[in-house]
Backbone as a printed PyTorch tensor [residue, N CA C, xyz], in Angstrom:
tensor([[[-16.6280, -58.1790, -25.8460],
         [-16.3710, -59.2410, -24.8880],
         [-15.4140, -58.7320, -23.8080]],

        [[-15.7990, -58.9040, -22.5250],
         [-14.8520, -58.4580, -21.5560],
         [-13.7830, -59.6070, -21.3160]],

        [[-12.7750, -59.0750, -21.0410],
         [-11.8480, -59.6310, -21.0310],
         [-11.3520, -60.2250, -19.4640]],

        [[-10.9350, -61.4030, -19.3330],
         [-10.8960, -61.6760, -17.3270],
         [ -9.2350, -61.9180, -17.4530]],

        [[ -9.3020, -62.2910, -16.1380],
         [ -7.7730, -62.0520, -15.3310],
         [ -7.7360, -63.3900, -15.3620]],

        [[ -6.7600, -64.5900, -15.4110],
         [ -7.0050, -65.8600, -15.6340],
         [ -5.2620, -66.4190, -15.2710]],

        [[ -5.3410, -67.5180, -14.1500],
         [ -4.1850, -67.7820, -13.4600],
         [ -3.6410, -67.2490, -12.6440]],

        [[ -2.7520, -67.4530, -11.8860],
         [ -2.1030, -67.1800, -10.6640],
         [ -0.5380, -67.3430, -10.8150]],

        [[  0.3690, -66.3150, -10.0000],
         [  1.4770, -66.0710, -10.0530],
         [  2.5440, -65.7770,  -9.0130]],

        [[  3.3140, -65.9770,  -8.5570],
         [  4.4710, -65.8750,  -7.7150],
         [  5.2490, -64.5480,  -8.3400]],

        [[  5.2870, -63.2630,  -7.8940],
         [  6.1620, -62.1510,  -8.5410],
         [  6.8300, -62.1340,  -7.3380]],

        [[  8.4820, -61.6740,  -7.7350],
         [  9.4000, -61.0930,  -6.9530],
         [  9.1650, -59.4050,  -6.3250]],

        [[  9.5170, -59.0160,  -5.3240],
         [  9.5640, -57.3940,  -4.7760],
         [ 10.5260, -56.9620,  -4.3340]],

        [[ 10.9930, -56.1770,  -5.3900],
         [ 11.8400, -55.2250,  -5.0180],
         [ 12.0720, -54.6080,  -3.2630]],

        [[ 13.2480, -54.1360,  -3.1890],
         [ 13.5220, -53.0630,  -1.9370],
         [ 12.5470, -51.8920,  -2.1570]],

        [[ 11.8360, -51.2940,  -3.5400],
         [ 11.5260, -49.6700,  -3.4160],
         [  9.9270, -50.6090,  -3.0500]],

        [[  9.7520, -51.7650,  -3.3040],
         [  8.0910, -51.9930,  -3.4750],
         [  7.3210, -52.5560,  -4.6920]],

        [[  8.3360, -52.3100,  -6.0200],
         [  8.0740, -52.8710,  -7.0380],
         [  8.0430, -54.1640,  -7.3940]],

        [[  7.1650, -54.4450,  -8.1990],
         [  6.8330, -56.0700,  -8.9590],
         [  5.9640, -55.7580,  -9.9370]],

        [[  6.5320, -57.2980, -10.8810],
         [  5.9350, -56.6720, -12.1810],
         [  4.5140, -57.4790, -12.3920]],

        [[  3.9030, -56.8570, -12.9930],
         [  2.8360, -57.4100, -13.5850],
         [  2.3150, -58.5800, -14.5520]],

        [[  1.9240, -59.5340, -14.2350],
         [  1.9200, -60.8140, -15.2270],
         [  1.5680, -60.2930, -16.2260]],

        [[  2.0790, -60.6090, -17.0830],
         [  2.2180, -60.0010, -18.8900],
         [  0.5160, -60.2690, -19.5510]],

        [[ -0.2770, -61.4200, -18.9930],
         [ -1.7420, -61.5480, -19.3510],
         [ -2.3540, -60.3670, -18.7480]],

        [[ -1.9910, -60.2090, -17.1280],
         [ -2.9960, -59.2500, -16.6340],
         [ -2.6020, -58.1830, -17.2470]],

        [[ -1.7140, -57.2660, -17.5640],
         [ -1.1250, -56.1890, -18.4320],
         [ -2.2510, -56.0870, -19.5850]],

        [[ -2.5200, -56.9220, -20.3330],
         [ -3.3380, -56.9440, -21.2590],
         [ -4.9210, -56.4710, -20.7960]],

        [[ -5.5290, -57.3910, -19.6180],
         [ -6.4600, -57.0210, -19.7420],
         [ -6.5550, -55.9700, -18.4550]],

        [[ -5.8240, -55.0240, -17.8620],
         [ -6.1790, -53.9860, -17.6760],
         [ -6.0440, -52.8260, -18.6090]],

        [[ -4.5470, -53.2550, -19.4390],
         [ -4.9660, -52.2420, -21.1060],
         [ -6.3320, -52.2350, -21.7000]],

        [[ -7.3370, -53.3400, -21.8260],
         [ -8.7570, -53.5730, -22.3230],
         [-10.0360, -52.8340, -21.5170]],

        [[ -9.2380, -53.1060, -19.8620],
         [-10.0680, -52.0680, -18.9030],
         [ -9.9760, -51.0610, -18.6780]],

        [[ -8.8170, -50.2440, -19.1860],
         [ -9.2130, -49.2360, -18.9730],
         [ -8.9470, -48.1930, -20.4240]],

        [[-10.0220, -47.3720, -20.2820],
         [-10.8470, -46.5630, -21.5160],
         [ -9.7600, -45.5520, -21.5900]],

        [[ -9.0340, -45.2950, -21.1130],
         [ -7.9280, -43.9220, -21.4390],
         [ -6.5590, -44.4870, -22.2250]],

        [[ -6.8530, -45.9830, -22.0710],
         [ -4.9540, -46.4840, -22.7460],
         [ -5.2020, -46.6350, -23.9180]],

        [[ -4.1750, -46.1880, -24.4240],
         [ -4.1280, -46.6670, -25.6650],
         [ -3.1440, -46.7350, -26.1550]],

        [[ -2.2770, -48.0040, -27.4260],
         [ -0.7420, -48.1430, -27.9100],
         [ -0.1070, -47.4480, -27.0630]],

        [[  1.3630, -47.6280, -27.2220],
         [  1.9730, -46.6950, -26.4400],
         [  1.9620, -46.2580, -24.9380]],

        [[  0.8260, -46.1330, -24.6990],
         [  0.5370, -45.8320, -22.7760],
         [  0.6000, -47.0710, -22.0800]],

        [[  0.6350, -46.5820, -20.3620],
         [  0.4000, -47.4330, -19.6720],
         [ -0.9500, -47.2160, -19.1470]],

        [[ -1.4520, -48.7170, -18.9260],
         [ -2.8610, -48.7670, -18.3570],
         [ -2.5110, -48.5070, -16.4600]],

        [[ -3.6680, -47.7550, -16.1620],
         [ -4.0130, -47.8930, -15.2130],
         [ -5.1770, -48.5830, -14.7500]],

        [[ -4.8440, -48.9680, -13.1620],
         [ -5.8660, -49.8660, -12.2060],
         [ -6.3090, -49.2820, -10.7560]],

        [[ -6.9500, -49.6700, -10.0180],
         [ -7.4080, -49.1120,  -8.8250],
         [ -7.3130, -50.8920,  -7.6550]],

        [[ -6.3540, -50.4400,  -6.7390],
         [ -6.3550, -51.5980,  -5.7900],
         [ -7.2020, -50.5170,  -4.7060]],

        [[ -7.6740, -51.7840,  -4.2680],
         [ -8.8330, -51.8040,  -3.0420],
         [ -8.1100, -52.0080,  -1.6310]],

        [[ -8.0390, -51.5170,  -0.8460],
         [ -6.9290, -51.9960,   0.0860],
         [ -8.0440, -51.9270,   1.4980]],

        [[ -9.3590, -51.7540,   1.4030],
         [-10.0020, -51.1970,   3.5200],
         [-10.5260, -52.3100,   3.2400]],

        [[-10.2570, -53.5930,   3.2820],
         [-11.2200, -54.7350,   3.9380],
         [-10.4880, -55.2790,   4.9650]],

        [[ -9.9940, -54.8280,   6.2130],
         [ -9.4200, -55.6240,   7.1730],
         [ -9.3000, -56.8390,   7.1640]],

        [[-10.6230, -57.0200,   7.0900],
         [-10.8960, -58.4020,   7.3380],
         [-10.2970, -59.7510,   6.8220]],

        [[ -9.8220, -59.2330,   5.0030],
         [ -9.3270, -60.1660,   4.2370],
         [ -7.9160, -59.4940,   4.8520]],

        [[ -6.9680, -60.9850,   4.3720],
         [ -5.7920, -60.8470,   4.1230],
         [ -5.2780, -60.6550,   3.0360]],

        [[ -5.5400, -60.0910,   1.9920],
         [ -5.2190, -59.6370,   0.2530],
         [ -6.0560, -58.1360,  -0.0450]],

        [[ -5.9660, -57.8580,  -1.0160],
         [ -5.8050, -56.4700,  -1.7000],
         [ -6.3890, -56.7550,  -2.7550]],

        [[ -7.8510, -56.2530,  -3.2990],
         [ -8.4980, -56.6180,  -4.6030],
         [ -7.9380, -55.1270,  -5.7740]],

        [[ -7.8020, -55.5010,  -6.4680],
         [ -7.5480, -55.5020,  -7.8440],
         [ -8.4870, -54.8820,  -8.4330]],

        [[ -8.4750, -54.0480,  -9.3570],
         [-10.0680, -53.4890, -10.1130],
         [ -9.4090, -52.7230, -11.7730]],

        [[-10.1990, -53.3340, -12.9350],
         [ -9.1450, -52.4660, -13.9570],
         [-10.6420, -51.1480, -13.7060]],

        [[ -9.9090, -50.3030, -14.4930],
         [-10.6070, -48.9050, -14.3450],
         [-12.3510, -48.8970, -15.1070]],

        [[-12.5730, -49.9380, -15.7310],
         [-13.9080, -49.9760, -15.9270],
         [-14.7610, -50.9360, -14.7190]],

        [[-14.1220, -51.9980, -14.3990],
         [-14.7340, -52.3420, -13.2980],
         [-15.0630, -51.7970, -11.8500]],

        [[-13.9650, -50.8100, -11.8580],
         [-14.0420, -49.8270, -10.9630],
         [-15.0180, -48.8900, -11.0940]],

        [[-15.4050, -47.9350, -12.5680],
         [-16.5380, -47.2850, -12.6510],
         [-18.0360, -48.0290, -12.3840]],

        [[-17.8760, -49.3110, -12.5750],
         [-19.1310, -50.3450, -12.3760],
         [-19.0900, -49.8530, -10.6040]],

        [[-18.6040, -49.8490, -10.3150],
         [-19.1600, -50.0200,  -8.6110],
         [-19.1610, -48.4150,  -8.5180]],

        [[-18.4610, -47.6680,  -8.9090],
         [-19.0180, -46.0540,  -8.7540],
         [-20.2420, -45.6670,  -9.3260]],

        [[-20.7030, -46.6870, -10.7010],
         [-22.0760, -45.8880, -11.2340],
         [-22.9730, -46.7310, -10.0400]],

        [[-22.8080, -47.6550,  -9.5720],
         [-23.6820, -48.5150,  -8.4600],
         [-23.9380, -47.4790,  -7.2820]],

        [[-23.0260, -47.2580,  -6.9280],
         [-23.0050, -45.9720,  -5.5510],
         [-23.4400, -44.5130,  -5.9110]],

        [[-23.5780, -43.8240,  -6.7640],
         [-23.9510, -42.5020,  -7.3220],
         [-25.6610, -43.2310,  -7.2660]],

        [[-26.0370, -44.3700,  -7.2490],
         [-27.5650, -44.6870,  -7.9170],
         [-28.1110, -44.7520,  -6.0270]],

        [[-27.2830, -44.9810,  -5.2430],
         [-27.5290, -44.4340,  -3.8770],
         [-28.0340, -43.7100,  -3.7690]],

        [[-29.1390, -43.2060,  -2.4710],
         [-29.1600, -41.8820,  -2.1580],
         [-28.5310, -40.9820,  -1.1580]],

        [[-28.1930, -39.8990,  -2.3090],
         [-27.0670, -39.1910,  -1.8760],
         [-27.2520, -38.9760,  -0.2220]],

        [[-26.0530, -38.8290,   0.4130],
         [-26.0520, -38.9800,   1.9860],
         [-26.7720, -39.4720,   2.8870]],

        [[-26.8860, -40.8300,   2.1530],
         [-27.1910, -41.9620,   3.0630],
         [-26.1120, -42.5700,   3.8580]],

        [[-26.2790, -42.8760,   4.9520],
         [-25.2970, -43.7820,   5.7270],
         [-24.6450, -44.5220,   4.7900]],

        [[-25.6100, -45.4330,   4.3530],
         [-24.9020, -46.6030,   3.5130],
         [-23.9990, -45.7000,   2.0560]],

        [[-24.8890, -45.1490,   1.2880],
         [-23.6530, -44.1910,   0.4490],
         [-22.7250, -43.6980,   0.8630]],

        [[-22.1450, -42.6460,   2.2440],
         [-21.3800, -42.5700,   3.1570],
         [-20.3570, -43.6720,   3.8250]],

        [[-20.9000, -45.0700,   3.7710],
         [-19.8730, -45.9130,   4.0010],
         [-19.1090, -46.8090,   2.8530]],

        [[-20.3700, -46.6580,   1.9840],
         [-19.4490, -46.9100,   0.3550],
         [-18.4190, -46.8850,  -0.0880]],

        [[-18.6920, -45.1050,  -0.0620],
         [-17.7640, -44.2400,  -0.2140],
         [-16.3980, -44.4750,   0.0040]],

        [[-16.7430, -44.1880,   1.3180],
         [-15.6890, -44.1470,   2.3370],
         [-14.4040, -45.7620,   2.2070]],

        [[-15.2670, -46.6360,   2.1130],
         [-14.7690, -47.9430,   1.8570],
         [-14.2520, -48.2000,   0.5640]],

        [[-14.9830, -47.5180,  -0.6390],
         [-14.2370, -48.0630,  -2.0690],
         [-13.2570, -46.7080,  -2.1870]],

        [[-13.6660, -45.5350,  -1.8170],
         [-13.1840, -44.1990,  -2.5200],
         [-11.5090, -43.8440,  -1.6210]],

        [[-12.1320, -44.0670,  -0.5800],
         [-11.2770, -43.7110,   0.4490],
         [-10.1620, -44.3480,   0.9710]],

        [[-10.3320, -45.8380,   0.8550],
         [ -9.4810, -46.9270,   1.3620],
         [ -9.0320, -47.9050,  -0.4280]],

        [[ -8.6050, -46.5490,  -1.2350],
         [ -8.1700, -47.4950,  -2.7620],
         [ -7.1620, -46.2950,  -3.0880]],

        [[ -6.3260, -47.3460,  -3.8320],
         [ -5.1390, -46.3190,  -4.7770],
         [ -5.1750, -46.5120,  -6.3020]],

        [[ -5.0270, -46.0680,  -6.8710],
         [ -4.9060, -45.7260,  -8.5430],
         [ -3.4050, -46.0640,  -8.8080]],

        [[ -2.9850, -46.7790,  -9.0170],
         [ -1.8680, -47.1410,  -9.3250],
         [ -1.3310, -47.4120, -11.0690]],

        [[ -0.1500, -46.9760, -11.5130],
         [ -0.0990, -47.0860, -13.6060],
         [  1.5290, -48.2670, -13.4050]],

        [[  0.4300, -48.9820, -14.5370],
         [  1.9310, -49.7460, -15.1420],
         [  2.7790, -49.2480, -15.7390]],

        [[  4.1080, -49.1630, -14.9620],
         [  5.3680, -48.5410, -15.9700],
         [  5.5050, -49.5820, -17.1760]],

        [[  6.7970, -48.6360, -18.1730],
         [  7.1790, -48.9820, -18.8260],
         [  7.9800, -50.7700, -18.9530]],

        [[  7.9850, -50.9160, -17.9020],
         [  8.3450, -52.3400, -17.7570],
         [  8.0450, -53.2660, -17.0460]],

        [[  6.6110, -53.1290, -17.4700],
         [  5.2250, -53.8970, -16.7190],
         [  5.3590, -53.9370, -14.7860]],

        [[  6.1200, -53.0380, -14.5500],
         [  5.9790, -53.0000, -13.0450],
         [  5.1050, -52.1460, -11.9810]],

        [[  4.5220, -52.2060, -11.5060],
         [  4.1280, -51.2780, -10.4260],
         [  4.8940, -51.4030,  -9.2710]],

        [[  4.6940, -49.7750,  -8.3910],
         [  4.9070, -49.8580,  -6.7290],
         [  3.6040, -49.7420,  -6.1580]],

        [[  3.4340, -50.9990,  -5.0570],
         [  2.2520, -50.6930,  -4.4790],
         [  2.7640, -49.9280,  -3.6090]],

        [[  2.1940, -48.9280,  -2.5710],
         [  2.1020, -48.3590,  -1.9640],
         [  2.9620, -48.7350,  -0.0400]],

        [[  3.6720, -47.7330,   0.0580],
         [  4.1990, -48.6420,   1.2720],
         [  3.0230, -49.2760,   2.3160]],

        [[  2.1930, -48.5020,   2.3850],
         [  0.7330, -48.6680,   3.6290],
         [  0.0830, -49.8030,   3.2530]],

        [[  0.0470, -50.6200,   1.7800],
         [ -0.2810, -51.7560,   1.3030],
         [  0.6580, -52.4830,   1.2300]],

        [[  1.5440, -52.3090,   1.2200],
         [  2.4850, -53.4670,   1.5180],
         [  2.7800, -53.9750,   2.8870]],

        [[  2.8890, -52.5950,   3.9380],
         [  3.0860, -53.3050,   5.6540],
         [  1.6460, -53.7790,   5.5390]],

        [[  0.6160, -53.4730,   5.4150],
         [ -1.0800, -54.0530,   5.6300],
         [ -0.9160, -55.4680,   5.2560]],

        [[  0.0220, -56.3030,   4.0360],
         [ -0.1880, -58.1080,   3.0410],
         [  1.0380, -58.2810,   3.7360]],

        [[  1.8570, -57.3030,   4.5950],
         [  3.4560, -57.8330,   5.4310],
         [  4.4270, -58.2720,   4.1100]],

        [[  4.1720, -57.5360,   2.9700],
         [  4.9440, -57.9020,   2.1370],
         [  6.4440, -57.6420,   2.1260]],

        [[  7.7250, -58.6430,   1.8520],
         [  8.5830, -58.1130,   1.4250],
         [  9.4410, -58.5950,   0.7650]],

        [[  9.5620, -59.9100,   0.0540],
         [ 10.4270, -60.1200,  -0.5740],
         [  9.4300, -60.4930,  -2.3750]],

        [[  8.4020, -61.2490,  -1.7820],
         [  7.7310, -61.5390,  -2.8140],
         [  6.1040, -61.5830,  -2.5750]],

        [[  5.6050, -61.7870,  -3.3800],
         [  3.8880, -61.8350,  -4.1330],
         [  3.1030, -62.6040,  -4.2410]],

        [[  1.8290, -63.0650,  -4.1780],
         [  0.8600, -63.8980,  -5.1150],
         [  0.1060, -63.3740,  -5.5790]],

        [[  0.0140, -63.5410,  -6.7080],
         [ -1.3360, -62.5530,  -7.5930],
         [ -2.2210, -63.8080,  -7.9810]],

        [[ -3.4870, -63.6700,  -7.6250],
         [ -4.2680, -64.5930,  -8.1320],
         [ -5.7400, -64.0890,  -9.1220]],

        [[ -6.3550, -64.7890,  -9.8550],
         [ -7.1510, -63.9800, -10.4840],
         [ -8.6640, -64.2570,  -9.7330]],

        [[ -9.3110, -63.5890, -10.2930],
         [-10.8810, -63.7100,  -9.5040],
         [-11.9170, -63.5260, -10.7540]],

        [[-11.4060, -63.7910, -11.9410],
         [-12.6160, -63.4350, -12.9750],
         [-11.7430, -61.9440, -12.8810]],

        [[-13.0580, -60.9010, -12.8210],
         [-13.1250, -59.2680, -13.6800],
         [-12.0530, -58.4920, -12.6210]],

        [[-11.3660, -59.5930, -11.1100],
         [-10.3310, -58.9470, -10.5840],
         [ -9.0610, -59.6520,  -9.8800]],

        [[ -8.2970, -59.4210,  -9.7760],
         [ -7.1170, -60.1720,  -9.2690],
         [ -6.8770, -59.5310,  -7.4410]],

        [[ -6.4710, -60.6640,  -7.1090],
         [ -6.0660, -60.1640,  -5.8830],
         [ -4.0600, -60.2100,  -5.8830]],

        [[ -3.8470, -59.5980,  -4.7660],
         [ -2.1640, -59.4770,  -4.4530],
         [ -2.3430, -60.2440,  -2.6680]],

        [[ -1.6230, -60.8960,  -2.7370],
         [ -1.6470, -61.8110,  -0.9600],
         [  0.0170, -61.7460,  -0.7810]],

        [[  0.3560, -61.8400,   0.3220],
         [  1.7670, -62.3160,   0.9870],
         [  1.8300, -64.0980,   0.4700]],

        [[  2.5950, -64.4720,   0.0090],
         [  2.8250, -65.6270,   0.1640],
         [  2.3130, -66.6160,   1.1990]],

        [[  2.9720, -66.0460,   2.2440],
         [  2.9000, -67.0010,   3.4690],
         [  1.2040, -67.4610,   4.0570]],

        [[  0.9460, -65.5980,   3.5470],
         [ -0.6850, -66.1360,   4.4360],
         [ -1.6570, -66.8320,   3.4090]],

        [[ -1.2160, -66.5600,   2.3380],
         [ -1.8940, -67.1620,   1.1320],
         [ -1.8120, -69.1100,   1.4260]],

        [[ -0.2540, -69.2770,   1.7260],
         [ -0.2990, -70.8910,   1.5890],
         [ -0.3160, -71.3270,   3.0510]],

        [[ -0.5090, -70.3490,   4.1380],
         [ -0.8010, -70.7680,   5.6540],
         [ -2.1820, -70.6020,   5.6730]],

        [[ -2.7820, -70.7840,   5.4400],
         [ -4.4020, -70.5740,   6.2420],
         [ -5.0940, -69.7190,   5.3870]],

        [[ -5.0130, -69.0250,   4.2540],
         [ -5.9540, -68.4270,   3.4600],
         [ -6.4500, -69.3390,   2.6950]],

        [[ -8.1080, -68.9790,   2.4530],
         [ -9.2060, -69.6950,   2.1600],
         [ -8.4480, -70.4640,   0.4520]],

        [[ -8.5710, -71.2080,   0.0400],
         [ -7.8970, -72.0030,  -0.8030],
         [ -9.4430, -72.4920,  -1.9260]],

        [[ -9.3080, -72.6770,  -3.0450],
         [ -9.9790, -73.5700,  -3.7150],
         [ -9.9090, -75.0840,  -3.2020]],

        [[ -8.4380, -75.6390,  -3.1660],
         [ -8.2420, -76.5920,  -2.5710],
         [ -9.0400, -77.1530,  -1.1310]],

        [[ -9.1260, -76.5960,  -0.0970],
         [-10.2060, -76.6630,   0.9270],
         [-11.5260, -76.4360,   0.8390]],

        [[-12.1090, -75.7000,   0.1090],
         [-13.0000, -75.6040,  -0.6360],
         [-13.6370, -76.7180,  -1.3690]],

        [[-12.6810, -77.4400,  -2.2550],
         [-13.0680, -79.0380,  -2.6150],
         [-13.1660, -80.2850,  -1.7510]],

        [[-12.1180, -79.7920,  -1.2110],
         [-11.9280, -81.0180,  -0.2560],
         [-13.2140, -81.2380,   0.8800]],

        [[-14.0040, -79.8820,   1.1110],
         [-14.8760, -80.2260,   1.9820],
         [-16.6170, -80.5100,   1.5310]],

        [[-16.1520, -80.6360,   0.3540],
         [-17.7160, -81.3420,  -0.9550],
         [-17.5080, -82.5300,  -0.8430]],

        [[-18.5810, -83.0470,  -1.3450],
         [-18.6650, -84.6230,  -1.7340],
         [-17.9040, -85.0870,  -2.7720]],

        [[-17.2710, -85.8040,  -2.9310],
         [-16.1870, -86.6070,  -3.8120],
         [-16.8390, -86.3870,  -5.0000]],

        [[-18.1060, -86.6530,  -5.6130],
         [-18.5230, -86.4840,  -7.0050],
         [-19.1670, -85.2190,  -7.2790]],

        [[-18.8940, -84.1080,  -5.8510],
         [-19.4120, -82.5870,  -6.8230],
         [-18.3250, -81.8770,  -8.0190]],

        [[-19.7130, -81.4330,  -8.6730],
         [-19.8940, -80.5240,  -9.8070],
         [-19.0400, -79.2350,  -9.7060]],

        [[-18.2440, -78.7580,  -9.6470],
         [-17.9090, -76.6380,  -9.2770],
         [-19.3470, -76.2950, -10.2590]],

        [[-19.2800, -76.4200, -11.0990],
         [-20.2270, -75.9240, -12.2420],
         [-21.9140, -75.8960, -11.2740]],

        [[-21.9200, -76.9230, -11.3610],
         [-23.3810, -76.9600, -10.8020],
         [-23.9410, -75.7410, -10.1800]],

        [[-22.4510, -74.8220,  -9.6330],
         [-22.6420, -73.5520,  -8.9920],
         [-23.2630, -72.2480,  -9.9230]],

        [[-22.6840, -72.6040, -10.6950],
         [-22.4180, -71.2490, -12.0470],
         [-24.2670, -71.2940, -12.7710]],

        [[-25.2190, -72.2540, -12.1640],
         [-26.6010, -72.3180, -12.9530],
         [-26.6290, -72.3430, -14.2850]],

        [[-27.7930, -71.9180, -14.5350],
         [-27.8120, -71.7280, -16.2230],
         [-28.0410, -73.1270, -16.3420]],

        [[-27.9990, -73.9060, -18.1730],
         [-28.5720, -74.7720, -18.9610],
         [-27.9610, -76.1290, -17.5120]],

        [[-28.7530, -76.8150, -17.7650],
         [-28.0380, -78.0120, -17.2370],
         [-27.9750, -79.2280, -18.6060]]])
């Protein structure tokens, strides 16, 4: 059974860049990734080239091989394999949980979310994102707006298919 990322969090940030890791997600990137074991720290891969968003996706190290065995099934030096690439391989960091569930993201990811005092980590299912506070509760896309612009008696589910 794979294990998901589940809830959302407010972490503090350090002056060097550090914040710690919600003690659930700790767990299930220990589950994602195939090299930890007792004793170690798990590693993860943040996604950082989508301009476009204002957040930073999250990937534990098996979900991450899911989108590398997807791109190897490309053909080799295709444009589109070439921008893949370039987009998951090129624009991501590998980052390990220390000993006291903290990571440093990267300074170039932190001026990119304008981070500096604090965090939102939110989950997405198989990935979590990291947002700035501010843009998260100013104008980033919300569940909350999201409902609000359905009909008073929709379903979320109705989305997810399967048995009715």
């Amino acid at each position: 059974m794979v294990r998901r990322f589940i809830g959302d969090f407010h972490q503090k940030v350090d002056g060097k860049g550090r914040m710690s890791i919600p003690a659930d997600f700790r767990r299930v990137l220990e589950a994602g990734d195939p090299s930890w074991s007792e004793g170690k720290n798990p590693e993860f891969v943040v996604h950082y080239g989508d301009h476009r968003r204002p957040y930073v996706e999250a990937y534990t190290m098996e979900a991450f091989d899911e989108i590398d065995a997807k791109i190897r099934m490309m053909k080799r030096g295709s444009k589109e394999r070439r921008m893949l690439e370039e987009y998951f391989f090129g624009h991501s960091v590998k980052l390990q949980v220390d000993e006291t569930g903290r990571i440093v993201l990267p300074a170039r990811v932190r001026d990119r979310l304008g981070l500096k005092d604090a965090a939102y980590f939110i989950s997405s299912g198989d990935t979590f994102q990291i947002w700035n506070p501010v843009d998260r509760e100013g104008g980033g896309a919300s569940v909350r707006d999201w409902l609000d612009a359905q009909d008073e008696d929709f379903d979320p589910l109705v989305l997810a298919g399967g048995e009715e």
